[in-house]
DRENDO-1510 file (C-alpha; in Angstrom, 1 decimal, always signed):
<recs>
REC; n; res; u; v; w
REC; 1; UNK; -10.6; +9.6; -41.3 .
REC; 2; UNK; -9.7; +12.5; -39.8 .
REC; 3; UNK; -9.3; +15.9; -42.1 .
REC; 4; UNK; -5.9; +17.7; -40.4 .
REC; 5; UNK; -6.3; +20.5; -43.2 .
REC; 6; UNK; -9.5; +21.7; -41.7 .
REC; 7; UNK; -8.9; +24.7; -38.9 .
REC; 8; UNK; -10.9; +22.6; -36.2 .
REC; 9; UNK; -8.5; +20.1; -35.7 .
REC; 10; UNK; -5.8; +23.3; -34.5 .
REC; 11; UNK; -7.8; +24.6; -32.0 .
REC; 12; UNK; -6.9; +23.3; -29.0 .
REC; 13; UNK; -3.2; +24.9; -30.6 .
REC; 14; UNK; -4.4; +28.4; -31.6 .
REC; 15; UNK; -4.1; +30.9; -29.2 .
REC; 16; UNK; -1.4; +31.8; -26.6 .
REC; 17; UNK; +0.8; +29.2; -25.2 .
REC; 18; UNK; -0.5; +29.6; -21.7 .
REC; 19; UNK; -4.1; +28.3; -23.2 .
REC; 20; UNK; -2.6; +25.6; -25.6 .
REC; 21; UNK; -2.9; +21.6; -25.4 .
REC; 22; UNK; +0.2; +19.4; -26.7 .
REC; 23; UNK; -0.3; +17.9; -30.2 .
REC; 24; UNK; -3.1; +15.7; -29.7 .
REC; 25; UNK; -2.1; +11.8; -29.6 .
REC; 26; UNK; -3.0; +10.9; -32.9 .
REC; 27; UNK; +0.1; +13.4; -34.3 .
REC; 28; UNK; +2.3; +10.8; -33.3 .
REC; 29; UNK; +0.9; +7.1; -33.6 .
REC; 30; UNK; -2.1; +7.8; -36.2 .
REC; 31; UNK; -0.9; +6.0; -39.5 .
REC; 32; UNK; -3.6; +9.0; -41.4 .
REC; 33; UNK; -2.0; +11.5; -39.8 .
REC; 34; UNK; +1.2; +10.6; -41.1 .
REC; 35; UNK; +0.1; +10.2; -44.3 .
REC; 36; UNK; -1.7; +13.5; -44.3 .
REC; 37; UNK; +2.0; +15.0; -42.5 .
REC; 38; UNK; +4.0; +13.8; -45.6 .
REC; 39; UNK; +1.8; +15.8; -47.8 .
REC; 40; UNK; +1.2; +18.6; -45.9 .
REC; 41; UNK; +5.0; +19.1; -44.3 .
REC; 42; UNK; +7.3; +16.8; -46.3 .
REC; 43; UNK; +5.7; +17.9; -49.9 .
REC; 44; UNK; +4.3; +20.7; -49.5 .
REC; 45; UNK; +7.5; +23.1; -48.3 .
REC; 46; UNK; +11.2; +22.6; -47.4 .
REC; 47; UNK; +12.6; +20.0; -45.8 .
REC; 48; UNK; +16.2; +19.0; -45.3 .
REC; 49; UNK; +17.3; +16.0; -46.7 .
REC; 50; UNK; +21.7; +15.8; -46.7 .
REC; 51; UNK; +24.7; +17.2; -45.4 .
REC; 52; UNK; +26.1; +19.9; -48.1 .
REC; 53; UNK; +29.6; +18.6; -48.1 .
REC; 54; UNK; +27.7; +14.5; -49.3 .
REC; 55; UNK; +27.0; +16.2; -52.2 .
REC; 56; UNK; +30.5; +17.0; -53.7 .
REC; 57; UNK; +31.2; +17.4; -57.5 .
REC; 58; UNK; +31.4; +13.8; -59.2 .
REC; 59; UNK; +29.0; +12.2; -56.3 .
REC; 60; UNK; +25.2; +12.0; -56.8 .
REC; 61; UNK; +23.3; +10.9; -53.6 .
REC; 62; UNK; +19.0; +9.3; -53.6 .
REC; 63; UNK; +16.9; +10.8; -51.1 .
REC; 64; UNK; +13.3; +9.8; -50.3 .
REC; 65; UNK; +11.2; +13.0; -50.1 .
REC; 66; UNK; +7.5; +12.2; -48.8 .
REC; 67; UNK; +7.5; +9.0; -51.1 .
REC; 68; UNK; +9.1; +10.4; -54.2 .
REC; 69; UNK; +12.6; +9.8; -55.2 .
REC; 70; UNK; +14.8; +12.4; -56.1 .
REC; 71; UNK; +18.9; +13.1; -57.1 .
REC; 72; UNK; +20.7; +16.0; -56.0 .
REC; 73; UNK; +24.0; +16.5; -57.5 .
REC; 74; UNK; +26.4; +19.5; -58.8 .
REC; 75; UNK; +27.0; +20.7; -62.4 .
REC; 76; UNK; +30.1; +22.0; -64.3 .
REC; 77; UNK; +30.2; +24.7; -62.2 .
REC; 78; UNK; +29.9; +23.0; -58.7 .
REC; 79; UNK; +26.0; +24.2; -58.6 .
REC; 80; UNK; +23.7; +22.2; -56.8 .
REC; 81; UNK; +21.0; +20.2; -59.1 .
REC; 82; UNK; +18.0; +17.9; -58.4 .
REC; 83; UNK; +15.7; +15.9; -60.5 .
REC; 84; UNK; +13.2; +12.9; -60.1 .
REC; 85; UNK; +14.9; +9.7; -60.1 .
REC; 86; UNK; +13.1; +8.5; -63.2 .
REC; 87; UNK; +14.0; +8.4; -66.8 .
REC; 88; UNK; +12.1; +10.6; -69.4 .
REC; 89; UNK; +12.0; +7.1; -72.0 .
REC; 90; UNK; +10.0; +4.7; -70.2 .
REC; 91; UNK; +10.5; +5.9; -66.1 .
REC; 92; UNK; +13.2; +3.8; -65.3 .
REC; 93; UNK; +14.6; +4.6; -61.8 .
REC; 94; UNK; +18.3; +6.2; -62.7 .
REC; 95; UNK; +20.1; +5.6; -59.8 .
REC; 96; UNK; +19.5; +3.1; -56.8 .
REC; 97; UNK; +22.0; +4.7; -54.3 .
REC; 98; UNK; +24.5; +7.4; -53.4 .
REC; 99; UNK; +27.9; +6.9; -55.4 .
REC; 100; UNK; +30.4; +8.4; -58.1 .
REC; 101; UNK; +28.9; +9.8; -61.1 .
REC; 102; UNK; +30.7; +11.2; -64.6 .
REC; 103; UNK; +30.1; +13.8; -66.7 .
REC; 104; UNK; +26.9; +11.9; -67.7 .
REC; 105; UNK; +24.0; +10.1; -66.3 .
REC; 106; UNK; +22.6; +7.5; -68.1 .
REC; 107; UNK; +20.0; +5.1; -67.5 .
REC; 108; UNK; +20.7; +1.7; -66.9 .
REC; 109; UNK; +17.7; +0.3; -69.2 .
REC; 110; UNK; +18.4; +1.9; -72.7 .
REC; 111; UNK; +21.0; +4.2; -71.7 .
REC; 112; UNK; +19.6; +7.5; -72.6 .
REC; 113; UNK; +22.1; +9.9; -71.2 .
REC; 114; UNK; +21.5; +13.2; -69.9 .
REC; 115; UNK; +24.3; +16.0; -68.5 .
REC; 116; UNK; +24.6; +17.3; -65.2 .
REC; 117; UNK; +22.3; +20.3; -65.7 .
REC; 118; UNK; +19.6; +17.4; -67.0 .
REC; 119; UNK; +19.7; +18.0; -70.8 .
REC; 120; UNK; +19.6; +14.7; -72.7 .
REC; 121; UNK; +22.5; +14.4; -74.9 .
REC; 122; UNK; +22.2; +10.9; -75.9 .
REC; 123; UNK; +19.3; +8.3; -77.1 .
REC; 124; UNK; +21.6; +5.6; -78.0 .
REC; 125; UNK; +20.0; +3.2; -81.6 .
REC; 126; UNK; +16.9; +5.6; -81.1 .
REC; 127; UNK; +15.7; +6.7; -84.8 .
REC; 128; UNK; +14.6; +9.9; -84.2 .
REC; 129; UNK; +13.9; +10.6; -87.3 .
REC; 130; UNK; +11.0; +7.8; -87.3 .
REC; 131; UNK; +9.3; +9.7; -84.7 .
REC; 132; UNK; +7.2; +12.4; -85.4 .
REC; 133; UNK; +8.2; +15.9; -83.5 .
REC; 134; UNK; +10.5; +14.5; -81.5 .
REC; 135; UNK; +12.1; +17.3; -79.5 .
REC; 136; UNK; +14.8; +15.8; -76.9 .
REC; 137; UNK; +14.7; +19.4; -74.9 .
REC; 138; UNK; +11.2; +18.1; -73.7 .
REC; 139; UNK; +12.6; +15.0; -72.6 .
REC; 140; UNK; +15.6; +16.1; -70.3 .
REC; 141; UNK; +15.1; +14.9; -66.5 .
REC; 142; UNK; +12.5; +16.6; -64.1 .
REC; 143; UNK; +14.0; +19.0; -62.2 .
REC; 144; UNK; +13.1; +19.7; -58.3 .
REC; 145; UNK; +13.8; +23.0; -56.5 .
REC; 146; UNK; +17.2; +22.7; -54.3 .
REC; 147; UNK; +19.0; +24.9; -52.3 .
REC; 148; UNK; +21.5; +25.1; -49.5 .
REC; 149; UNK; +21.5; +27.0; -45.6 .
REC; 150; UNK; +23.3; +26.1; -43.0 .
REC; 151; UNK; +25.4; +23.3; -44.2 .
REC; 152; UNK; +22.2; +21.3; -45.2 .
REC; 153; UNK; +20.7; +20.6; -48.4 .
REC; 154; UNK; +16.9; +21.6; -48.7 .
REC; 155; UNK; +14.6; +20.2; -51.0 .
REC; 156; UNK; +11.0; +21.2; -52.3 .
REC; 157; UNK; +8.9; +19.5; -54.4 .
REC; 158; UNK; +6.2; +22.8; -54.2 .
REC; 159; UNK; +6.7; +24.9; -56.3 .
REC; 160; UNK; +4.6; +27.8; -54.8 .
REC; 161; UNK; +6.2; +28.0; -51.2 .
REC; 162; UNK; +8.7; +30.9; -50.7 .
REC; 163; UNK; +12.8; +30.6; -51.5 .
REC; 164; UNK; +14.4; +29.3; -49.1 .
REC; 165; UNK; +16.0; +32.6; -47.5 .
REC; 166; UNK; +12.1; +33.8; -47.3 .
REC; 167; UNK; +11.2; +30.5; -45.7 .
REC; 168; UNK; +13.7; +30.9; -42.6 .
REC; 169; UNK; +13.6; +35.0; -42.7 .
REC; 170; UNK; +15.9; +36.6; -40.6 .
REC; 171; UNK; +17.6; +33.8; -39.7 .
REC; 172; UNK; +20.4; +33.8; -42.5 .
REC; 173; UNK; +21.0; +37.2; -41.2 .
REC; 174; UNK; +21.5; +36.2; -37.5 .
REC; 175; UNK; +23.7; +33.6; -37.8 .
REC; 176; UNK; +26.2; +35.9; -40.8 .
REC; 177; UNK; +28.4; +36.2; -38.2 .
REC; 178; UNK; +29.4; +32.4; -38.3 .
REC; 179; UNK; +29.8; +31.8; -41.8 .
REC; 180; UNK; +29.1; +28.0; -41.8 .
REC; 181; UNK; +30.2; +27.4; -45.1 .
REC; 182; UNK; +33.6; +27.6; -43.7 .
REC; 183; UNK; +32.6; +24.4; -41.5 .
REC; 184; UNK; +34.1; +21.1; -43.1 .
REC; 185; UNK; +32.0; +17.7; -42.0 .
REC; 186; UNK; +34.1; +16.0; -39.8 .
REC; 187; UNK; +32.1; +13.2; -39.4 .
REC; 188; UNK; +28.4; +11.6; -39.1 .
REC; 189; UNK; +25.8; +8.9; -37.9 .
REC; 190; UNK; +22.6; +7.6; -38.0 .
REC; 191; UNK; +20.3; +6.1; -35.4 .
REC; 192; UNK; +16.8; +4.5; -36.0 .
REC; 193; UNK; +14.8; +5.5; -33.3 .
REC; 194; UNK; +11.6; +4.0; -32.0 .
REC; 195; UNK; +9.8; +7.8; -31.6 .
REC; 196; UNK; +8.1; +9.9; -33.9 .
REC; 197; UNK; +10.8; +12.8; -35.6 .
REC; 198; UNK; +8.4; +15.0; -33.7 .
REC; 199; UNK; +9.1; +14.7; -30.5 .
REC; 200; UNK; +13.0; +14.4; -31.1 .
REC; 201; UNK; +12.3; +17.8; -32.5 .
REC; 202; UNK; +10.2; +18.7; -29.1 .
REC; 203; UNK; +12.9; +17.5; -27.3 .
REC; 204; UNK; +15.4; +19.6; -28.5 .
REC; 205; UNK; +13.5; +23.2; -29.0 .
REC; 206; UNK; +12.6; +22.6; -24.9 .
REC; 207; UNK; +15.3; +22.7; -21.8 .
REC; 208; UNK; +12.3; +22.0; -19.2 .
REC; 209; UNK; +14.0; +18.4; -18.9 .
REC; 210; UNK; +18.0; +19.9; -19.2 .
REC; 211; UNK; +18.5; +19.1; -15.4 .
REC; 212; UNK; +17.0; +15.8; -15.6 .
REC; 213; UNK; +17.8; +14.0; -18.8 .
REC; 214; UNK; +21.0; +15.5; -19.3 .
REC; 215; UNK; +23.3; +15.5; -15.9 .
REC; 216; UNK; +26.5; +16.4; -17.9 .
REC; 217; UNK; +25.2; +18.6; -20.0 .
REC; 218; UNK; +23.8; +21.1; -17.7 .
REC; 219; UNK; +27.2; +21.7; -16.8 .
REC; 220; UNK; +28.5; +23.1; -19.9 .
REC; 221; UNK; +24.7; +24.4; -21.0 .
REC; 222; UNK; +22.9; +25.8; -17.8 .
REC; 223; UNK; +19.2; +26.0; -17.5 .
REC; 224; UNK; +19.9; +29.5; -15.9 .
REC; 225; UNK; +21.9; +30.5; -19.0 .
REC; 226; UNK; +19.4; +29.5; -21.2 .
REC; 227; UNK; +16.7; +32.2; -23.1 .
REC; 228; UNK; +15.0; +32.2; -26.4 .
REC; 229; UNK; +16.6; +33.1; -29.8 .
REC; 230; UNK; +13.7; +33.5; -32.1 .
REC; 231; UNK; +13.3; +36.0; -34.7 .
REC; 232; UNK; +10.4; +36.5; -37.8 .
REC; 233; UNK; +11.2; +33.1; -39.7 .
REC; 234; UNK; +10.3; +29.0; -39.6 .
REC; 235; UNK; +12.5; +28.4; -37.1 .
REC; 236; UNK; +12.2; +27.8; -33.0 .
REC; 237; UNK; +15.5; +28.4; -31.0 .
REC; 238; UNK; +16.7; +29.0; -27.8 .
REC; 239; UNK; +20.3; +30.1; -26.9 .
REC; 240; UNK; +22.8; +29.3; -23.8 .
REC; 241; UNK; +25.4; +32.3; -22.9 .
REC; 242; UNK; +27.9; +32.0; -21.8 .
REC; 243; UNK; +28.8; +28.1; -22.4 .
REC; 244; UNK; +30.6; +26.9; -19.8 .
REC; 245; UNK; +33.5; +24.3; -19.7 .
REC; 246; UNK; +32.0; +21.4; -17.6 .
REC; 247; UNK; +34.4; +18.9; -15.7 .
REC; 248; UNK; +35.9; +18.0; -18.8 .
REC; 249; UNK; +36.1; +20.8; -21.1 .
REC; 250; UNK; +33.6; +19.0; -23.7 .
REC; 251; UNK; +33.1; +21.9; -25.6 .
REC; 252; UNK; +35.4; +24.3; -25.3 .
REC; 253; UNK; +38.8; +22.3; -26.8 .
REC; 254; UNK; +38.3; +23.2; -30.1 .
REC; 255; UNK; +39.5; +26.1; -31.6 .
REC; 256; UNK; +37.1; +28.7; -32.7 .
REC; 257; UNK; +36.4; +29.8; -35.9 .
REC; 258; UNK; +37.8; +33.7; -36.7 .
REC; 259; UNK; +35.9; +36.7; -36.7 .
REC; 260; UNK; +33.6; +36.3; -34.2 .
REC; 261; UNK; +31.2; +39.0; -32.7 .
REC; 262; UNK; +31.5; +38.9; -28.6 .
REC; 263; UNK; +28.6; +38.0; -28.3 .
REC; 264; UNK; +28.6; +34.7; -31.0 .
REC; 265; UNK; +32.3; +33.8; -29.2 .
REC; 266; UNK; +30.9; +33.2; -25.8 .
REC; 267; UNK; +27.2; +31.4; -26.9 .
REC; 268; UNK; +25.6; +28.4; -28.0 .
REC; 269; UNK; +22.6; +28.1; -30.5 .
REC; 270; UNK; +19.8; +25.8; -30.5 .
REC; 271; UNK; +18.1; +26.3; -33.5 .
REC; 272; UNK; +15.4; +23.7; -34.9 .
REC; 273; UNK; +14.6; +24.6; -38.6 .
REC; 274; UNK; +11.3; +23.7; -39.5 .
REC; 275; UNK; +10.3; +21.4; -40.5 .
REC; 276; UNK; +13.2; +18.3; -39.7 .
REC; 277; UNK; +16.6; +20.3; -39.0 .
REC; 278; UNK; +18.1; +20.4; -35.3 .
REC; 279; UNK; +20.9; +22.3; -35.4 .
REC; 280; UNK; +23.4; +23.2; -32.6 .
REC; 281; UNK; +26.1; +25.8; -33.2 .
REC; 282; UNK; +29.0; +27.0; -31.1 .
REC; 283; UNK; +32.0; +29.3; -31.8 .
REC; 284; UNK; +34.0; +26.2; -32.5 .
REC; 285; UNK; +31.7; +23.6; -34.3 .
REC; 286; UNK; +28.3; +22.5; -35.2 .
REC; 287; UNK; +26.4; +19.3; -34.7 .
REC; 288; UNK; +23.2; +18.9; -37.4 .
REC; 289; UNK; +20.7; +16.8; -37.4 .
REC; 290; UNK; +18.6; +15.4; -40.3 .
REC; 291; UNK; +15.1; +14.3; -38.7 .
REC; 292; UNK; +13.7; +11.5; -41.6 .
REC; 293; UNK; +10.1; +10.1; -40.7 .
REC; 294; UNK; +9.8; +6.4; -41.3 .
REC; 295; UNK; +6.2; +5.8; -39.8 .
REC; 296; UNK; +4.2; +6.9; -37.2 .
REC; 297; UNK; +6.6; +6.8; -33.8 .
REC; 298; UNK; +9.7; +5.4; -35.7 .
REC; 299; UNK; +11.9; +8.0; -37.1 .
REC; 300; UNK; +15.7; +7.8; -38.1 .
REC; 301; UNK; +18.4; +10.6; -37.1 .
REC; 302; UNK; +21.2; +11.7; -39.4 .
REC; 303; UNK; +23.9; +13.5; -37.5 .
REC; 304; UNK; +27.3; +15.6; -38.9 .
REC; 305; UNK; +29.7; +17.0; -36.5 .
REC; 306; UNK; +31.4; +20.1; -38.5 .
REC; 307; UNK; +33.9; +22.7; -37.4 .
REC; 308; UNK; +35.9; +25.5; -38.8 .
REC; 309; UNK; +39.2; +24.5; -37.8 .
REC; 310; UNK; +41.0; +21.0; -38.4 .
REC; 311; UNK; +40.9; +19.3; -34.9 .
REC; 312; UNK; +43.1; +16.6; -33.9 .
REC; 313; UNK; +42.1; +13.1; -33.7 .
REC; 314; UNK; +41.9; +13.0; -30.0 .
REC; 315; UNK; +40.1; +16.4; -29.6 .
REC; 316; UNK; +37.2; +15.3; -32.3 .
REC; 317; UNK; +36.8; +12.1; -30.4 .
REC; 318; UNK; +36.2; +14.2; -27.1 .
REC; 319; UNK; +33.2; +16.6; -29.0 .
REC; 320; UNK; +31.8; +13.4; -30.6 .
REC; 321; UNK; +31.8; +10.6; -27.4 .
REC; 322; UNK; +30.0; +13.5; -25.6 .
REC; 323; UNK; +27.1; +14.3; -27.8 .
REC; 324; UNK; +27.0; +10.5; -28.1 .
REC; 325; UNK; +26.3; +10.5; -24.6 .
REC; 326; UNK; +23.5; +13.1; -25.1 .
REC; 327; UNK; +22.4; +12.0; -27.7 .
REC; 328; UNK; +21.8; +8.2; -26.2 .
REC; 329; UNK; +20.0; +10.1; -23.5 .
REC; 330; UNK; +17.7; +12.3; -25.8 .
REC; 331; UNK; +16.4; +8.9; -27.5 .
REC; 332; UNK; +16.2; +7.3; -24.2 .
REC; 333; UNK; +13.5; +9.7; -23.4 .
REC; 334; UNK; +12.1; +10.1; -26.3 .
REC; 335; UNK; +11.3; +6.6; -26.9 .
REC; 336; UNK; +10.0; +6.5; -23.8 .
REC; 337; UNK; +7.6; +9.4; -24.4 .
REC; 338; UNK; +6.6; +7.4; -27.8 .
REC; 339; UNK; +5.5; +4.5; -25.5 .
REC; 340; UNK; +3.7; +6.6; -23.2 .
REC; 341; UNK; +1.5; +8.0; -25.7 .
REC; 342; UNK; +0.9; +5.3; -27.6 .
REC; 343; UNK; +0.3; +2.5; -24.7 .
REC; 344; UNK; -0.3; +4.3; -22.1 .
REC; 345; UNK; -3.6; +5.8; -23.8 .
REC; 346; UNK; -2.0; +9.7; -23.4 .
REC; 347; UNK; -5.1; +12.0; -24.0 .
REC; 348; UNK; -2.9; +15.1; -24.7 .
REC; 349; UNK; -1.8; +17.9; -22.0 .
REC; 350; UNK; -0.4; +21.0; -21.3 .
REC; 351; UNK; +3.0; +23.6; -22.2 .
REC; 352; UNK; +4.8; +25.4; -19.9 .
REC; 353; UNK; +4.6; +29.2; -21.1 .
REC; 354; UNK; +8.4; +29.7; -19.3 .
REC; 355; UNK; +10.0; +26.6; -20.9 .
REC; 356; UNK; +7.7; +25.6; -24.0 .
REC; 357; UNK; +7.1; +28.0; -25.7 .
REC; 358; UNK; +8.9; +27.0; -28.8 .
REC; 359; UNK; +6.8; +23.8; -28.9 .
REC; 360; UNK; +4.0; +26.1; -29.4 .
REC; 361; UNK; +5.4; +28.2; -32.3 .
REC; 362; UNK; +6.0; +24.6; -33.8 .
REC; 363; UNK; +2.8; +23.3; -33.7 .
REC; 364; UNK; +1.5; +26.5; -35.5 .
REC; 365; UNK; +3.7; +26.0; -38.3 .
REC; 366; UNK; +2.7; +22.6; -38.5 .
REC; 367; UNK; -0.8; +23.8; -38.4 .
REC; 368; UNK; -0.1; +26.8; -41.2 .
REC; 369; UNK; +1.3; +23.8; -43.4 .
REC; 370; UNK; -1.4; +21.9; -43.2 .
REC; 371; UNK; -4.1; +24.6; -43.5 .
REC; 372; UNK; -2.1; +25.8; -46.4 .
REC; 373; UNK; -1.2; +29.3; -45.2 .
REC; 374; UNK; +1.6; +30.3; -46.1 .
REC; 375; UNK; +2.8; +32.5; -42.8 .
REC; 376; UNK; +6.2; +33.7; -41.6 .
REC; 377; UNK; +6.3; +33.2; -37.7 .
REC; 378; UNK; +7.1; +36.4; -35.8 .
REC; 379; UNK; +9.8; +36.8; -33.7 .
REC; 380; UNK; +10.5; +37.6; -30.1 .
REC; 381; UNK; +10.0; +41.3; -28.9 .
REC; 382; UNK; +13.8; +42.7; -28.5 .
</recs>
């Protein structure tokens, strides 16, 4: 079995992008590879794992996070909280799947009960006084480092990687201007796809394959309008000015949200937060996706449309039938590219410095992960 923490399996990655291979095959079809990934990536930093506004006060929702179960819900005071789904009596699993919760959560075996802040307030027929040094504040629930950014809620089951406004660097400062919290989820989806959540992620960072893939699209998001948007952070983006109507006005209905900078009104950014957050964000609404491995080359895709405004029935179902479109196109290809490197014996090959660079930047960080450095990418000169 191949070791993916040692530094010679990142060479042919290291370097400048004009001498750098692709991710070598194995990346996407290897089943040790993926089991070394969901270590390295999936437990070993941040990863996104819900839409903020699923996780409203008096709902509780399950995630899988690199094989380990976890609970993210809010307290009293509408502050996010996760814990391990398993109960600190015997390890029961505390909750199967997302639903309502009360003031307390209680286990479904004994029913120990514990408060929203994971305190355990109740050991129901339990003689405490039979046990010696029984102290219940060393048995309230396991709790897992949680944040939000961007609409999305992060988790990390490391404790030694940065906070999360470290982990994406100046990126929280870039996109101020938007003040996404203001975005309400207007609605979601979820495809399986039959492609590795890497190369929907490849997909995205690159628009080598805008003109080809995407006919409609390059009307409202021009390759020649297209340049890189990447400062000192975990992130790869790439951003279209100006966006343009198209035959159909597909993204420019909407209203868009107040305050904008000039420069934020008239642009569209294409922002993949490492490791498994796509996110696309215009003056008048954003589209998030929520990249969850399921195996090598099968992935599924969690999408949210959000925007700052209320839109009307009819416009909503303009934005959404087009990213559809897109978005049926995207896993088109990228399914076929899954096939391609798995059956057609791919050997690995070669980035375009011009259009592919961000691909490059992303397999570094993939590479920092698994060696274990920690290291904030740099950003584009000005």
């Amino acid at each position: 079995m191949k070791d993916w923490s040692k530094s010679e399996a990142w060479d042919g990655i290291r370097g400048g992008v004009a001498t750098s291979a692709t991710l070598p095959p194995a990346a996407y079809t290897d089943p040790d590879y993926y089991s070394q990934e969901r270590r390295a990536i999936f437990a070993g930093g941040w990863c996104g794992v819900a839409m903020a506004d699923d996780v409203q006060p008096g709902r509780v929702v399950v995630r899988d996070v690199a094989g380990t179960s976890v609970i993210i819900m809010r307290n009293d005071r509408e502050e996010l909280r996760a814990y391990l789904n398993s109960c600190s009596h015997r390890g029961t699993e505390l909750v199967e799947r997302d639903g309502d919760i009360d003031s307390v959560l209680r286990c479904p075996y004994h029913r120990w009960g514990y408060d929203l802040d994971g305190k355990l307030i109740s050991t129901p027929l339990l003689d405490t006084e039979s046990i010696t040094d029984f102290d219940p504040t060393l048995f309230g629930l396991q709790g897992v480092r949680v944040d939000a950014f961007v609409g999305v809620v992060w988790i990390s089951l490391n404790s030694d990687v940065p906070d999360l406004a470290s982990w994406f660097g100046d990126l929280g400062d870039r996109l101020g201007g938007y003040r996404i919290e203001r975005y309400a989820l207007r609605q979601t989806a979820t495809y399986t796809v039959d492609a590795d959540w890497k190369l929907l992620s490849e997909n995205f960072q690159e628009y080598y394959h805008l003109a080809w893939v995407h006919p409609e699209l390059a009307k409202v998001s021009r390759v020649e309008d297209h340049y890189r948007y990447q400062g000192r952070g975990r992130y790869c983006g790439q951003t279209t000015t100006p966006v343009s109507a198209g035959d159909d006005d597909q993204w420019t209905t909407l209203r868009n949200a107040d305050d904008l900078s000039a420069t934020d009104a008239e642009s569209g950014r294409h922002i993949a937060l490492f490791p498994n957050v796509m996110l696309t964000l215009l003056p008048n609404h954003a589209c998030t996706f929520l990249l969850e491995p399921l195996g090598p080359g099968k992935s599924r895709e969690h999408i949210g449309w959000s925007t700052p405004h209320d839109p009307s029935p009819e416009e909503l179902d303009k934005l959404i039938n087009f990213w559809v479109l897109v978005n049926n196109q995207d896993i088109d290809i990228c399914e076929r590219a899954q096939r391609g490197i798995d059956r057609g014996r791919f050997r690995g090959g070669r980035l375009s410095p011009q259009f592919e660079e961000p691909l490059h930047r992303f397999y570094n960080m993939l590479a920092d992960r698994f060696e274990g450095i920690d290291r904030c990418p740099e950003g584009d000169p000005n």
